[in-house]
Rosetta silent file (secondary structure, phi, psi, omega in degrees, C-alpha in Angstrom):
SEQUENCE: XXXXXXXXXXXXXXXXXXXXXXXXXXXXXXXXXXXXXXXXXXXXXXXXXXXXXXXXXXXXXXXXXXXXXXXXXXXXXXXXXXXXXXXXXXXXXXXXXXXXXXXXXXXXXXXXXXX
SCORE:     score description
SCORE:     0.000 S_00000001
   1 L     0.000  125.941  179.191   67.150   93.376  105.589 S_00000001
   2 E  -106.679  110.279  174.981   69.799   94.583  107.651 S_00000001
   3 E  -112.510  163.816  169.717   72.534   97.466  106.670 S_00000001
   4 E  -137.117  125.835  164.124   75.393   98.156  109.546 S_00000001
   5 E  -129.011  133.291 -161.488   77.379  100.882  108.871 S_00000001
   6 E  -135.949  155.817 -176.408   80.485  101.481  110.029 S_00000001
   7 L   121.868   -3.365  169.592   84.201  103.686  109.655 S_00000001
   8 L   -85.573  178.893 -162.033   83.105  107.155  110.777 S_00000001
   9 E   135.451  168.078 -148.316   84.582  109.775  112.654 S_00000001
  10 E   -95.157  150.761  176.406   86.515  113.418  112.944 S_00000001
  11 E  -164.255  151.450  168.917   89.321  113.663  110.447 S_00000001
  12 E   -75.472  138.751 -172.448   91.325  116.898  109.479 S_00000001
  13 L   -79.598  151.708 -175.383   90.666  118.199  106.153 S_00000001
  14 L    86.006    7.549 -172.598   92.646  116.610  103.457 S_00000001
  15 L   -93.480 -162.789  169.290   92.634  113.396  105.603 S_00000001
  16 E  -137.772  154.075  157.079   90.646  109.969  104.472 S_00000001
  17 E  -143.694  169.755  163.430   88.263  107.538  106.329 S_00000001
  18 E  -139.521  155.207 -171.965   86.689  104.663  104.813 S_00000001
  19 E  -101.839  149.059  131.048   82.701  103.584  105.547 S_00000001
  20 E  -113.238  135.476 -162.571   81.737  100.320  105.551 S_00000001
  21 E  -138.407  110.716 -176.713   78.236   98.544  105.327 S_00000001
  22 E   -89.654  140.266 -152.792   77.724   95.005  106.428 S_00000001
  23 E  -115.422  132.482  152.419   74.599   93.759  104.521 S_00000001
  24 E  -107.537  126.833  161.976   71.926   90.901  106.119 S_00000001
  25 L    87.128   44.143 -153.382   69.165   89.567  104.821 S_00000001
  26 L  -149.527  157.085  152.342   69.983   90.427  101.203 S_00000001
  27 L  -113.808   76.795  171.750   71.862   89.045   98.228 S_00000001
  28 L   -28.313  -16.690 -176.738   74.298   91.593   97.381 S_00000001
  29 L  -102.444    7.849  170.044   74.971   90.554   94.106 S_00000001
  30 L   -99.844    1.287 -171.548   71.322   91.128   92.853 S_00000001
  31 L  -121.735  106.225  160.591   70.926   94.471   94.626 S_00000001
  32 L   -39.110  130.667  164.665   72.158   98.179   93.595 S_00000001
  33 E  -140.688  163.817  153.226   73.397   99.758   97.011 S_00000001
  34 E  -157.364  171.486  146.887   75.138  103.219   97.270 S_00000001
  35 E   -43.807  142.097  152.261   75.925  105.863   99.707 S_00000001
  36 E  -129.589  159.340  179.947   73.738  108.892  100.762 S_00000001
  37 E  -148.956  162.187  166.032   74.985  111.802  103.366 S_00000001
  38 E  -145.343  109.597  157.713   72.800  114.451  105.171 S_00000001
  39 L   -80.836  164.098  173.801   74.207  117.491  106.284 S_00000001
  40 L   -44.432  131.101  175.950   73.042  119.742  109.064 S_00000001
  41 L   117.682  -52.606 -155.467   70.534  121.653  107.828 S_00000001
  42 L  -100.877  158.317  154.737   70.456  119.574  104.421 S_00000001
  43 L   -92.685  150.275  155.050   68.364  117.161  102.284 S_00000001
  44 E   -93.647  130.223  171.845   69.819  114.154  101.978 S_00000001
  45 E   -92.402  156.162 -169.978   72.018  112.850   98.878 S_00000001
  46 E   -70.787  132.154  177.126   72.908  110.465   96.585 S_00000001
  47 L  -117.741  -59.849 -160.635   77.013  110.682   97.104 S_00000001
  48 E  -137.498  149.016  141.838   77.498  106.907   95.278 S_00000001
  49 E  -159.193  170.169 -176.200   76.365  104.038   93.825 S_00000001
  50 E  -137.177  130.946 -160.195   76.818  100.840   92.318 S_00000001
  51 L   -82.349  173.447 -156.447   75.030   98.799   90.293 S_00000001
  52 L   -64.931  -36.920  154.251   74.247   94.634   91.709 S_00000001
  53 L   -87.913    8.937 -179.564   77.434   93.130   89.627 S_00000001
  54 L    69.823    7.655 -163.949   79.820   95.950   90.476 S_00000001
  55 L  -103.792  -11.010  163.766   80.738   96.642   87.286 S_00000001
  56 L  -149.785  156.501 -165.562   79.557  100.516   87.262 S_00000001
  57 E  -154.604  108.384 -170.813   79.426  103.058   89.557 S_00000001
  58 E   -91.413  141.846 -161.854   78.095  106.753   89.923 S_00000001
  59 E  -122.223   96.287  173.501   79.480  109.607   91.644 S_00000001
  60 L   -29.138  168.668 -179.661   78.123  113.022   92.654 S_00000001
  61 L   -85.947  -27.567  179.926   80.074  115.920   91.095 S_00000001
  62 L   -89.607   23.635  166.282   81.017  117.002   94.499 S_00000001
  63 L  -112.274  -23.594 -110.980   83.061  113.396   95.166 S_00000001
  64 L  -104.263  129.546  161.508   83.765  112.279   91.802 S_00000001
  65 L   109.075  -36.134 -173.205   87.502  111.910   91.692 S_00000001
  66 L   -97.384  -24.323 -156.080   88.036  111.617   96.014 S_00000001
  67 E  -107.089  132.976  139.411   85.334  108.947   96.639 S_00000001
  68 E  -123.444  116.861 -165.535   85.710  105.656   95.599 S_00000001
  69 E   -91.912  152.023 -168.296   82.439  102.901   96.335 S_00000001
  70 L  -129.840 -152.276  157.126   83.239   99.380   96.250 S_00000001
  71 L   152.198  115.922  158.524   81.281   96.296   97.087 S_00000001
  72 L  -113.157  138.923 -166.893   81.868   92.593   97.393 S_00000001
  73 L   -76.036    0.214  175.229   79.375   90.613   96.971 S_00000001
  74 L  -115.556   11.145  112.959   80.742   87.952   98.786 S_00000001
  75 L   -97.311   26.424  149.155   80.657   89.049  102.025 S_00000001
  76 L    27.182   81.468 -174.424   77.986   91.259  101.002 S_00000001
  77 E  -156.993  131.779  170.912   79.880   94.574  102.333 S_00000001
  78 E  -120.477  133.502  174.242   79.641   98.234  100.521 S_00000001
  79 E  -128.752  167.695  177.471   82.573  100.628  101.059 S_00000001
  80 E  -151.257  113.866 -177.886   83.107  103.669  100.421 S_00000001
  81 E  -113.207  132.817 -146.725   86.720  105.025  100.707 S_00000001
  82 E  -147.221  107.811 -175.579   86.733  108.980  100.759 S_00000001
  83 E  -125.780 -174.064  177.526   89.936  110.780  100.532 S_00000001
  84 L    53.410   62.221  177.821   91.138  114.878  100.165 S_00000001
  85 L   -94.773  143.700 -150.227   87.680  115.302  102.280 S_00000001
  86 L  -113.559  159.251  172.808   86.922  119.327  102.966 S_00000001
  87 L   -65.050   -1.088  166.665   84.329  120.267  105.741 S_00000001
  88 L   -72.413  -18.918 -173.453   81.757  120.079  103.081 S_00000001
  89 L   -93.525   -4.858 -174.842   81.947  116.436  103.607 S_00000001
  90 L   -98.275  140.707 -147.633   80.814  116.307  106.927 S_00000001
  91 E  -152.878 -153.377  134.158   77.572  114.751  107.090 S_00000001
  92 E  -107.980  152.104  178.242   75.960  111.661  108.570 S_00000001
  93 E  -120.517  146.275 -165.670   76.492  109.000  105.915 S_00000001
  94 E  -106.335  113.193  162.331   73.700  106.427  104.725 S_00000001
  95 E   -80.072  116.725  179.461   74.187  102.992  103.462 S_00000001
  96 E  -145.575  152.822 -166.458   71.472  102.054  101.365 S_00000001
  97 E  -130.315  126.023 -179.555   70.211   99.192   99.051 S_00000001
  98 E   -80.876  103.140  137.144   67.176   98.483   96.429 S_00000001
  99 E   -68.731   89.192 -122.232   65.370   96.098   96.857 S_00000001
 100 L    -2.320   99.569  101.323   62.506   95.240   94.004 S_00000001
 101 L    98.510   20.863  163.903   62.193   98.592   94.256 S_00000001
 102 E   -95.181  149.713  174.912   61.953   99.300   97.860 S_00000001
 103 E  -126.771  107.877  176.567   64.821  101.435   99.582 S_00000001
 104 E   -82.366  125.422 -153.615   66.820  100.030  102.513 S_00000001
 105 E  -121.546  160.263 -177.898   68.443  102.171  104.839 S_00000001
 106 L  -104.308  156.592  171.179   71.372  101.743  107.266 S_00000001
 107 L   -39.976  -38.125  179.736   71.617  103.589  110.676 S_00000001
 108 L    99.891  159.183 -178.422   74.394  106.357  109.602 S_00000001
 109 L  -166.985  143.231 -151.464   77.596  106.944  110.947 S_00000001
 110 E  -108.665  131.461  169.371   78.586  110.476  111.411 S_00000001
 111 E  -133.237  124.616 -178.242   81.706  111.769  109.256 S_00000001
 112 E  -129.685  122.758 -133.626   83.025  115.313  110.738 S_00000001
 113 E  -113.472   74.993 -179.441   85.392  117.035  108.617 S_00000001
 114 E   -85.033  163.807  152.945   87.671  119.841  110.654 S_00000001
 115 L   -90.486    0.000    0.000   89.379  122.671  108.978 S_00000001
């Protein structure tokens, strides 16, 4: 299992990026994936997920409303488009996916948030 994640980078607060996560060795439409971030500093958190049909999707309280995770299963790709983002957002961000009940993690790609 392979995640590549990709779409990070410095943005201005109030600006957007969107993440992406190319998936290998996986069948996206049987697998829950979401987002995690780690700030400096930080534990790292759940910021999204979505369950293996796409049909629901959970938000932290501090995204819920700016973040929206996506995922097609047919190029078995997870996005995550992240907009009004505040310097609280900057983080490295994690693509990750469950597997029977194993947890697969992507490299991170660094999102840095100026004010």
């Amino acid at each position: 299992v392979q995640l590549q994640a990709s779409g990070g980078g410095l943005v201005q607060a109030g600006g957007s990026l969107r993440l992406s996560c190319k998936a290998t060795g996986i069948v996206s439409a049987i697998t829950p994936m979401g987002w995690y971030r780690q700030a400096p500093g930080k534990q790292r958190e759940l910021v999204a997920s979505i369950t293996s049909g796409a049909d629901s999707a959970y938000y932290s309280d501090s995204v819920k409303g700016r973040f929206t995770i996506s995922k097609d299963n047919i190029r078995r790709t997870l996005s995550l488009q992240m907009n009004s983002l505040n310097a609280e957002d900057t983080a490295v961000y994690y693509c990750n996916a469950v597997l029977r009940g194993t947890h697969f993690w992507g490299r991170g790609t660094l999102v840095t948030v100026s004010s």
